[in-house]
N, C-alpha and C positions, 0 to 999 in steps of 0.2 A: 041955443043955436049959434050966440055970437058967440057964444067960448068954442064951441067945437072947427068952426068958421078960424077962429084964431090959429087954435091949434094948427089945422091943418097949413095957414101962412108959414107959421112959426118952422112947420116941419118942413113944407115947402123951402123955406128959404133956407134953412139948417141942411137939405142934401143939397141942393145948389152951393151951399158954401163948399162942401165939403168935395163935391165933383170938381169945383173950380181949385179946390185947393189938391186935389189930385192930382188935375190937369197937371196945374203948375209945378207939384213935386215930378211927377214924372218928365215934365218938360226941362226942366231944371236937371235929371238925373239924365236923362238919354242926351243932352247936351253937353255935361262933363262927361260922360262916357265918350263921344265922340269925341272930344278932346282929350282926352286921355290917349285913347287908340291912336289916334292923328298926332301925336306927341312924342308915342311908342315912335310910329311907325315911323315918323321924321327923325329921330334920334336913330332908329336900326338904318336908316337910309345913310346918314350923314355920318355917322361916330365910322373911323376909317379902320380896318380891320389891322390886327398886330400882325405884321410880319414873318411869317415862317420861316424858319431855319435851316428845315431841310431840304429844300434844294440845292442850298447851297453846300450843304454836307456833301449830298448826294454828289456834286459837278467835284467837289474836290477829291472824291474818292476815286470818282469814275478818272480823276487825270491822274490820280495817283497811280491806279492800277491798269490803266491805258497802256500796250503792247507801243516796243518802240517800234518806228518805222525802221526798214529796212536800210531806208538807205540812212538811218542816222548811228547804223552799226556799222564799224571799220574793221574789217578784217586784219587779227594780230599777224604779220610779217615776220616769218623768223631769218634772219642771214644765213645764207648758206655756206658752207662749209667750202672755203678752196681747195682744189686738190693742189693746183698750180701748173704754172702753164707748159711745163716742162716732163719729160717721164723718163725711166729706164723700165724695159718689161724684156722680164727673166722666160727665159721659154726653154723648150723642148721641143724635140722632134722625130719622127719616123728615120731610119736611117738601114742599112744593108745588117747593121749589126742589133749591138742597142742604144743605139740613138744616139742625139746630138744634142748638146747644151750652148746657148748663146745669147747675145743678149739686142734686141733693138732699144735705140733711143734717141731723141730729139724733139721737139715742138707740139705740143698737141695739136694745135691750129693749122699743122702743116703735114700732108699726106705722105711726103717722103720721109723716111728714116734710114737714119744709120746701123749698120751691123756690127759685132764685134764679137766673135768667137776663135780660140781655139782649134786648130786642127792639122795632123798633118799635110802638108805640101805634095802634092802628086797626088795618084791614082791609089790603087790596090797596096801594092808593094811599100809603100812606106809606111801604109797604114797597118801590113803583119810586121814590119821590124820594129815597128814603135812600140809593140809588145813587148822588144826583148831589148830594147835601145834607145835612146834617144835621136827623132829624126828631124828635119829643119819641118817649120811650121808655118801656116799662113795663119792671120789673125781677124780677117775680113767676111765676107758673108759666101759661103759653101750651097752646093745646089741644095735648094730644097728651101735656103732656110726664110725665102720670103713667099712662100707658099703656103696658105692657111690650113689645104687639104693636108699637109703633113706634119700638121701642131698636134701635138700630145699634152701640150700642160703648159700655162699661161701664171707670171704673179708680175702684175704692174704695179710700180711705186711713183707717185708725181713727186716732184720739186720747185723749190722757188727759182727765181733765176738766173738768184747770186749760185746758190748752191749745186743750183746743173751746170754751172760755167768749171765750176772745180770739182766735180764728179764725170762733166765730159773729157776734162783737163787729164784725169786721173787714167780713165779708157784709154786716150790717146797713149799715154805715156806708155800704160800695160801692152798694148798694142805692138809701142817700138821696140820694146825691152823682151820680150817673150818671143825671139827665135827657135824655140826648141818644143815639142810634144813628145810627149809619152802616155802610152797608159796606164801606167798605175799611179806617177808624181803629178807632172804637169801634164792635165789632161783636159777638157772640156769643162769639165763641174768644177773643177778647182780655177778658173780663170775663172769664170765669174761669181765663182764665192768669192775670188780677191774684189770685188766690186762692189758685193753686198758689203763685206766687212769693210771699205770704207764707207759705207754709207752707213755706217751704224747699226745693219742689222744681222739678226743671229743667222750663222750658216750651219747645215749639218757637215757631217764626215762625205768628202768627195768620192772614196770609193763606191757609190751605187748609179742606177742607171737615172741618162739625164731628167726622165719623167719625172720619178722618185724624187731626185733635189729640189725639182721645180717646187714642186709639191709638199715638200718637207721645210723649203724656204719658207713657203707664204704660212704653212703651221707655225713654224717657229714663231714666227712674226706677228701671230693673230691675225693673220691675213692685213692690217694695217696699208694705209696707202696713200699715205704721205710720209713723207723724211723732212728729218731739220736735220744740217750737220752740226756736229760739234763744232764749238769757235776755232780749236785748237787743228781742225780743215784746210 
């Protein structure tokens, strides 16, 4: 009876050790577990994260391929072409027959111009003998010829204004010097081919009507519209 009595202390106190020694292992492990986690989680809290790259990739590309503003684009400026401030413009016009060749010139900037054309002096009558003779001539501006309703054919050339001073030079002179008309030599179309040909540009043959030259001038000539004269001027 005292052995069994034993026993039973014996086993009694052997699961009491063995609960207490439970306890304490389990106690012991769920408290390094908590510290572990708590460890973890202080270390995930604190360790400071690396730095990404691509934002900043991203903000350099976006400025790279950024649209320029408007207003930091200058509009390229081309110079323009002088004509110069000076012209002669070769004409034509309506006339009783066929027509009239003459020339304005002077100033662009300024509304009045000068005439200079060929023709005979008087009415009717000197204009049938000029067919078969030479008759005195006027060399100024004839009815008609500052009337735009009675323009038939237009080739203007500008000048600089060294060069108009000695191509208006030239006019005058042909002006003083040309007392005589006719029609087949010295006629309309041939006075102011003499004008084109100093100004350097190609004339055709004077025998056709005034329209015609106008018009076979400014061919000749590529239509061009500006002159430079030769030095030798």
């Amino acid at each position: 009876m005292a052995r069994a009595n034993r026993k039973q202390a014996s086993l009694q106190a052997f699961v009491g050790i063995s609960m207490f020694a439970a306890s304490v292992g389990l106690g012991i492990g769920t408290s390094s577990a908590q510290q572990l986690v708590a460890r973890a989680d202080h270390q995930q809290q604190y360790t400071p994260a690396k730095p990404s790259m691509k934002p900043g990739v991203t903000t350099v590309a976006a400025a790279s391929t950024a649209p320029l503003s408007t207003s930091d684009v200058k509009p390229i400026r081309r110079p323009q072409p002088s004509k110069g401030p000076y012209y002669v413009d070769f004409r034509a016009r309506t006339a009783a027959s066929y027509g009239h060749a003459f020339i304005w010139f002077g100033k662009t900037s300024e509304k009045q111009v000068e005439v200079a054309g060929l023709h005979p002096a008087g009415d009717t009558l000197p204009y049938i003998l000029g067919h078969l003779m030479w008759v005195p001539s006027e060399t100024g501006a004839s009815y008609g010829d500052l009337d735009e309703e009675y323009l038939t054919a237009s080739y203007r050339v500008y000048l600089s204004e060294a060069d108009a001073k000695k191509v208006f030079t030239y006019i005058k002179h042909l002006q003083a010097t040309s007392p005589i008309w006719n029609a087949e030599t010295t006629n309309c179309t041939a006075f102011i081919g003499r004008i084109a040909s100093f100004m350097g540009l190609k004339v055709p043959f004077h025998l056709i009507k005034p329209e015609e030259y106008v018009n076979q001038l400014k061919a000749l000539n590529g239509g061009r519209q500006t002159v430079q004269l030769d030095s030798d001027r």
